[in-house]
Structure formats: C-alpha cells, structure tokens
C-alpha positions as CSV (number, residue, x, y, z in Angstrom):
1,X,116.7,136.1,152.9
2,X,116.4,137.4,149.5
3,X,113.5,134.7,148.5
4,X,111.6,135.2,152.2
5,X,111.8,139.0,150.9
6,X,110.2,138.1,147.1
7,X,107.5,135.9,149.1
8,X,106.2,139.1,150.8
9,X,105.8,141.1,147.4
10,X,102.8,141.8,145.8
11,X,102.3,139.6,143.3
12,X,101.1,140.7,139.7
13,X,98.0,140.3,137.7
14,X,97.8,137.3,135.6
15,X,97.1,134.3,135.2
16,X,99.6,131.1,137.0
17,X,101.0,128.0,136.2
18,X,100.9,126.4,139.5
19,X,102.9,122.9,139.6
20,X,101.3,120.9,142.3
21,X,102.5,117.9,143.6
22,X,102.6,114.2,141.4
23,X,101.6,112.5,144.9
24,X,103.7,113.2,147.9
25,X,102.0,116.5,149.2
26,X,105.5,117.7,150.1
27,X,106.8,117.9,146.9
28,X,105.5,121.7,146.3
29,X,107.3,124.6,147.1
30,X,107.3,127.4,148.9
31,X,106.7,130.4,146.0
32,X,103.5,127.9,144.9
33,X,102.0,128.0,148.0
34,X,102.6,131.7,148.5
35,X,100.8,132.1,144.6
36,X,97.7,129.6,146.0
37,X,97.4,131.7,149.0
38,X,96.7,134.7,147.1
39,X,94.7,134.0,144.3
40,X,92.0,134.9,143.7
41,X,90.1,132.0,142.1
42,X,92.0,128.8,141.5
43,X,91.2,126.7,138.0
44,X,91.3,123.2,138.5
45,X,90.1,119.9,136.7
46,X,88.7,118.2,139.5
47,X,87.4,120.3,142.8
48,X,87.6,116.8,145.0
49,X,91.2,116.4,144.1
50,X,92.1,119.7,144.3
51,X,90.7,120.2,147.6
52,X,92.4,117.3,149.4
53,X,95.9,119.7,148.7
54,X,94.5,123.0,149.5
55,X,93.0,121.6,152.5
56,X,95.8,119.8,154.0
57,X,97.6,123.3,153.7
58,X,94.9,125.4,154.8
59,X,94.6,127.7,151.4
60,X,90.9,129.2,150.8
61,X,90.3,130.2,147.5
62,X,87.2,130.2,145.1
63,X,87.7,126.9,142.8
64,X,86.5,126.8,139.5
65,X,85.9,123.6,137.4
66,X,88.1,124.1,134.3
67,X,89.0,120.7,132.2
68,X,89.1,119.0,129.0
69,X,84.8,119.2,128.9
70,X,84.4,122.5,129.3
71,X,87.5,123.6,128.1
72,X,86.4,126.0,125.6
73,X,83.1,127.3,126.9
74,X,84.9,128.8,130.0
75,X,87.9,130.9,128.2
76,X,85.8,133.8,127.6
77,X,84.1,133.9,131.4
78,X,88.4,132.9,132.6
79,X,89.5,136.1,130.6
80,X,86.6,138.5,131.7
81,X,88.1,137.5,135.5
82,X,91.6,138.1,134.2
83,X,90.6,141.5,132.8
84,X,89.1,142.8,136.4
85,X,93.3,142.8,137.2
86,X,92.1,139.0,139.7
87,X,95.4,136.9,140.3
88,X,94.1,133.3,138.3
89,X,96.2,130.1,139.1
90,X,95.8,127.1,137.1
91,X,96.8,124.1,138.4
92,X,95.9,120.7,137.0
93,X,95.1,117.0,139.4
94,X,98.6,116.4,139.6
95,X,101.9,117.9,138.5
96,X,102.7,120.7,135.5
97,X,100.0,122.3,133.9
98,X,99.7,121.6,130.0
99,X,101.7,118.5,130.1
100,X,98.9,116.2,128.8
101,X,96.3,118.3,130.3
102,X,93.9,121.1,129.4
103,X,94.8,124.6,128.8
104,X,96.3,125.3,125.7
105,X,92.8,126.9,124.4
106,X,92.8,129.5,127.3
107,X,96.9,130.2,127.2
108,X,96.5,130.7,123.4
109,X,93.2,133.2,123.9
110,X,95.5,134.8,127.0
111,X,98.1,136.0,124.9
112,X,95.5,137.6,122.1
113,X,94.6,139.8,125.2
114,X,97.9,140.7,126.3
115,X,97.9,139.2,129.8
116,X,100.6,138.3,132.1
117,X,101.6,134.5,132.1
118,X,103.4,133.1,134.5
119,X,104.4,129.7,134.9
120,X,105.5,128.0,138.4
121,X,107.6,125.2,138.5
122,X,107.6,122.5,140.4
123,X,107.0,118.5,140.6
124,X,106.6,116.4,136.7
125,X,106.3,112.7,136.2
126,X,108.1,113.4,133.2
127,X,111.4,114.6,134.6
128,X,111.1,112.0,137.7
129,X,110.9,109.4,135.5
130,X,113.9,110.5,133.0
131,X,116.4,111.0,135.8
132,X,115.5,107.6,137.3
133,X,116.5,106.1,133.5
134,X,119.4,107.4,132.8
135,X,119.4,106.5,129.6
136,X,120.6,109.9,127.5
137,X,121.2,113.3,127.4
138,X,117.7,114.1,125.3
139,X,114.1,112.8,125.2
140,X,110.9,113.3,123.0
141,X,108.1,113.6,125.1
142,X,105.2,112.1,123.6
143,X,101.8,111.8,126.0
144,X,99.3,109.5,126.1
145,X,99.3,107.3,123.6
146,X,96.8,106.6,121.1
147,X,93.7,104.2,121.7
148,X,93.0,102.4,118.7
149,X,96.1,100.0,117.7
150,X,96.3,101.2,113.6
151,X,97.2,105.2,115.5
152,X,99.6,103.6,117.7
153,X,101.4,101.9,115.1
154,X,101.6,105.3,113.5
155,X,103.3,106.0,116.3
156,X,105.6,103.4,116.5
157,X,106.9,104.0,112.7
158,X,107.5,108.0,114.4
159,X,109.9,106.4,116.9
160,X,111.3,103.8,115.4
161,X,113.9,106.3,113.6
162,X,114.3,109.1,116.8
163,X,117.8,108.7,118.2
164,X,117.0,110.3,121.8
165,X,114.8,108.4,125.0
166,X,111.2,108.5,124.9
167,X,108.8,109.5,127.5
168,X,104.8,108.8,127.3
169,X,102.3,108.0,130.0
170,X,99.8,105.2,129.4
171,X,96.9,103.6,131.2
172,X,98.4,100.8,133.9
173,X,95.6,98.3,132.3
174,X,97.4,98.9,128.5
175,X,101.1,98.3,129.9
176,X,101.0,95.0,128.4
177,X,99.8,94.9,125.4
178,X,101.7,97.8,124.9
179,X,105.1,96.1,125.5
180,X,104.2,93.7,123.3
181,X,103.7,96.1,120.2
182,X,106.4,98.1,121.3
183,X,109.2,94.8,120.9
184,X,107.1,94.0,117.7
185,X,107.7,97.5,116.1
186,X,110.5,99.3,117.7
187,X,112.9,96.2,118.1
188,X,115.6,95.7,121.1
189,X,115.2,98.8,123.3
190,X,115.5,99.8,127.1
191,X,112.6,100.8,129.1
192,X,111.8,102.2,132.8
193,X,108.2,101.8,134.0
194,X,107.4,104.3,136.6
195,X,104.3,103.6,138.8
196,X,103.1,105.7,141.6
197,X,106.0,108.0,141.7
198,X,106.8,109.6,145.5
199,X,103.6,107.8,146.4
200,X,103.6,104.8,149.2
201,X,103.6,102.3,146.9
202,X,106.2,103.5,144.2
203,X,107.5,101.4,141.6
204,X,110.1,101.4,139.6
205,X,111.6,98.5,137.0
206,X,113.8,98.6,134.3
207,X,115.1,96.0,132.3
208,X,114.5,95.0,128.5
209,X,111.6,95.2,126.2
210,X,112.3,91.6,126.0
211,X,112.7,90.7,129.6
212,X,110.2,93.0,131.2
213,X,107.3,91.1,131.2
214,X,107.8,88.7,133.6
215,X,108.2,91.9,136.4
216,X,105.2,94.0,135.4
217,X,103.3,90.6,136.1
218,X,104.2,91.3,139.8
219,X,102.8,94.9,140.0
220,X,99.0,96.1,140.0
221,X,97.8,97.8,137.2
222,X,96.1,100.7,138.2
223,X,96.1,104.0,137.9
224,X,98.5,105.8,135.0
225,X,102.3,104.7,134.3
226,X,105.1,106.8,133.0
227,X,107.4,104.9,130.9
228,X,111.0,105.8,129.2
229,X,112.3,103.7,126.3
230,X,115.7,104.2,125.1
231,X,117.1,105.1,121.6
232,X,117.7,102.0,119.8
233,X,120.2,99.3,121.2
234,X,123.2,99.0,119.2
235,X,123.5,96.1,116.7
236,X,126.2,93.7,116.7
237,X,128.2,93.8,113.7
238,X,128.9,90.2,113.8
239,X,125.2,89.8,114.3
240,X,124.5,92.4,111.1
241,X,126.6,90.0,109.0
242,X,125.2,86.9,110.3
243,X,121.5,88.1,109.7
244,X,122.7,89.5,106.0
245,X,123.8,86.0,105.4
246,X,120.8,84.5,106.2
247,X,118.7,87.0,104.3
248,X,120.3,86.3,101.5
249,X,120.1,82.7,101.5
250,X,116.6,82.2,102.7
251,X,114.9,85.2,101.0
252,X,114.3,82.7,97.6
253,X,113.2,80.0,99.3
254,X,111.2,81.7,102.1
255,X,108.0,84.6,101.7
256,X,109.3,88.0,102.6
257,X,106.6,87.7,105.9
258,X,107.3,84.3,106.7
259,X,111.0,85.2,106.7
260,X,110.7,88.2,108.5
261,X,108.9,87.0,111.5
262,X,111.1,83.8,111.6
263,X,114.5,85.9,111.7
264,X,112.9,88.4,114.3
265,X,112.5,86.0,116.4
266,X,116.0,84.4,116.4
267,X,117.9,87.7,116.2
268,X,115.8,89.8,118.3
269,X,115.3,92.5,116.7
270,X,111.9,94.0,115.2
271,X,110.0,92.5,112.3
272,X,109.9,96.1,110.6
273,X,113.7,96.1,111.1
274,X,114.2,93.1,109.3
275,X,111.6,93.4,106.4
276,X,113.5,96.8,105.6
277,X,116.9,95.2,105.3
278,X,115.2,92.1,103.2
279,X,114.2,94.6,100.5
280,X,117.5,96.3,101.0
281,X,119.1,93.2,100.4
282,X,117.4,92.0,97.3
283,X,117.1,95.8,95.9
284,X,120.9,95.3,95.8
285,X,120.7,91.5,95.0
C-alpha cells in the first residue's frame, strides 16, 4: 500500500533517469511508468524507438531528440526547460541511461545549476549478463570497445593484470575477431556471450576463450552483444614448472618471438604471458 500511496504523489522538478526496458517491454516498472506519465517532455535518442514503448503503454508526452550528435548543442535549450520548474525524463533506446550512452555533458551542466537529479532504476544488460556468469563477486565495466585494433590492444594490456570479471558490449559482427585477440592477449579466460537478452531469440553461451568459437559460428551476428570474461584462470603449478623448463632450455637456441608463439600455443596460455616470463627467466639467468 505504501508504494501505491508514493505513486499518487506529486512528483518533483528535475530532471529523470528513466530505465527502460533492454527488450522485453515488461521489464519496466511501475514508479517508471508513473515518472513517463507525468513528464513533461521526454529526452530520447531515437523518437521511432522510443515511441514503439510509449505507445504500447499509452504515455503522451512531448519527445525531444537528444543523442550523441546533438549532444552538446541542446544542454543549454534542456536546462532553460528544467529552469521553468518542467518534470524532464531521460531515457536512452534501451536500458540505463549513461551506461554507454549520451548524457554526461547535460548531468555535469545540471549540477552547475543546482537541479534535482533523479535516477530510476530498472532493466541493464550489464547486470543481466553478470548474474548469468557467475563468475565473481566484482566486475570492471568497460563499454564499447575501441575500433581500431592498436586502441584495443591498449586495452587488452589494461585487463590483462585486473583480478575481477569484465563486462563490455561489442558489435555482433566484431565477436570474432575479437575472441581471437582476446585468447592472443589476455591468455586462458572464461567468457559469457549474451545476445538478445529477454528478447525472443535470446542467447546465451559460455565456455572458454579457447573453445567458444566453434558455438558463436551457430548464432547470427546482428545487433550488439554483451560479453563477460573472467579474471584470469589459475595456472597449474606443474604446468608453471614444466613451461620454466622449457624456457630455459629453448630460450638460446630459439628467438624470444619464435619461442613465445611456439610455447603459447602448446601451453595455452597468452603470447604476452609467456614473453614476460622469458625475460623473467633470463633476467635471472
């Protein structure tokens, strides 16, 4: 009774973070439908998308384009609207606000002005995806990744030492090549791919960096992907001194490349991994 009661309130001036669902219409609540319903003007990135959800649950409200083009140029007109005491929700295509999509020029210019921010929770690809890993207690959330391949192996080198899950999104048509790099620079790891999550045609695998492949071949690659990699897999001690051993013997006959790309491949692990430990090993040597 008590949250039927806080729906029925008047709601203050301010600007909204409205989650909105990741595909599944259902998945938004009841406090973010109440928030739709009485605002005032509604900022979204795409009016056709947006629609389709306000439609289907009959909200009427002024929509007004705001995304990563004319991100800046609207702030100042956004604030003015704010300033006239209007209730603003934000809401982005699909999911949380800010995660990976505009805003964080009109929150930071918000705050300048002293006006009320309130954020609405509600469905992430982010969180779906992590509870279907269940990989570990803490992740880094990292976005989209880079483009060009010399950022993203940047990128790699950032995660190669984090000892928590990772989370990014990627476009389905890069999930490839992108495995590929990723057993090339990050070594033996776990990873969920998360495709179309709570649409019709949801799709989840895990498995191995190493054995994945051969499933994502079965799915079409459309659309964005969430994926979650975990921390490092633990090394085999027996394994350790078995790969020392062969470092050690092979490291004068053998060029430090040559070597490291033929002992990646036996011992699975990456060929950054092993070129550290060869110039550990004959540092010490």
């Amino acid at each position: 009774m008590e949250n039927i009661k806080f729906l029925d309130q008047n709601l203050e001036k301010g600007l909204y973070l409205v989650s909105t669902p990741i595909g599944n219409l259902a998945d938004i609540t009841l406090r973010a439908l109440n928030i739709l319903k009485k605002s005032d003007i509604i900022l979204c990135e795409d009016k056709r998308v947006s629609k389709k959800l306000l439609d289907y649950y009959e909200i009427k409200a002024q929509l007004f384009a705001y995304h990563k083009f004319n991100e800046k140029e609207s702030v100042e007109k956004i604030i003015e609207i704010l300033k006239k005491n209007k209730i603003v929700s934000l809401i982005s295509d699909a999911g949380t606000p800010l995660i990976s999509d505009p805003g964080k020029i009109l929150i930071n210019e918000i705050e300048k002005n002293n006006i009320k921010i309130i954020s609405i929770p509600g469905a992430s690809a982010v969180t779906a995806a992590f509870s279907l890993a269940g990989y570990s207690d803490d992740y880094y959330f990292y976005g989209f990744l880079p483009k060009k391949l010399g950022e993203r192996k940047k990128v790699y080198e950032k995660f190669y030492n984090f000892d928590s899950s990772i989370i990014l999104f990627l476009p389905a048509r890069d999930l490839l090549s992108v495995i590929k790099e990723m057993r090339e620079f990050l070594g033996e790891r776990q990873i969920l791919i998360a495709k179309e999550i709570t649409k019709i045609h949801e799709n989840v695998i895990k498995g191995t960096l190493d054995d994945i492949l051969d499933k994502v071949k079965l799915i079409v690659l459309k659309g964005e992907i969430t994926i979650v990699l975990s921390s490092q897999a633990n090394k085999n001690k027996d394994q350790n001194v078995e790969l020392n051993k062969e470092i050690l013997d092979l490291s004068k006959k053998m060029k430090t490349a040559d070597l490291a790309k033929y002992l990646s491949k036996k011992f699975k692990f990456s060929k950054k991994e092993i070129y550290q430990k060869i110039l550990m090993l004959e540092n010490k040597s």
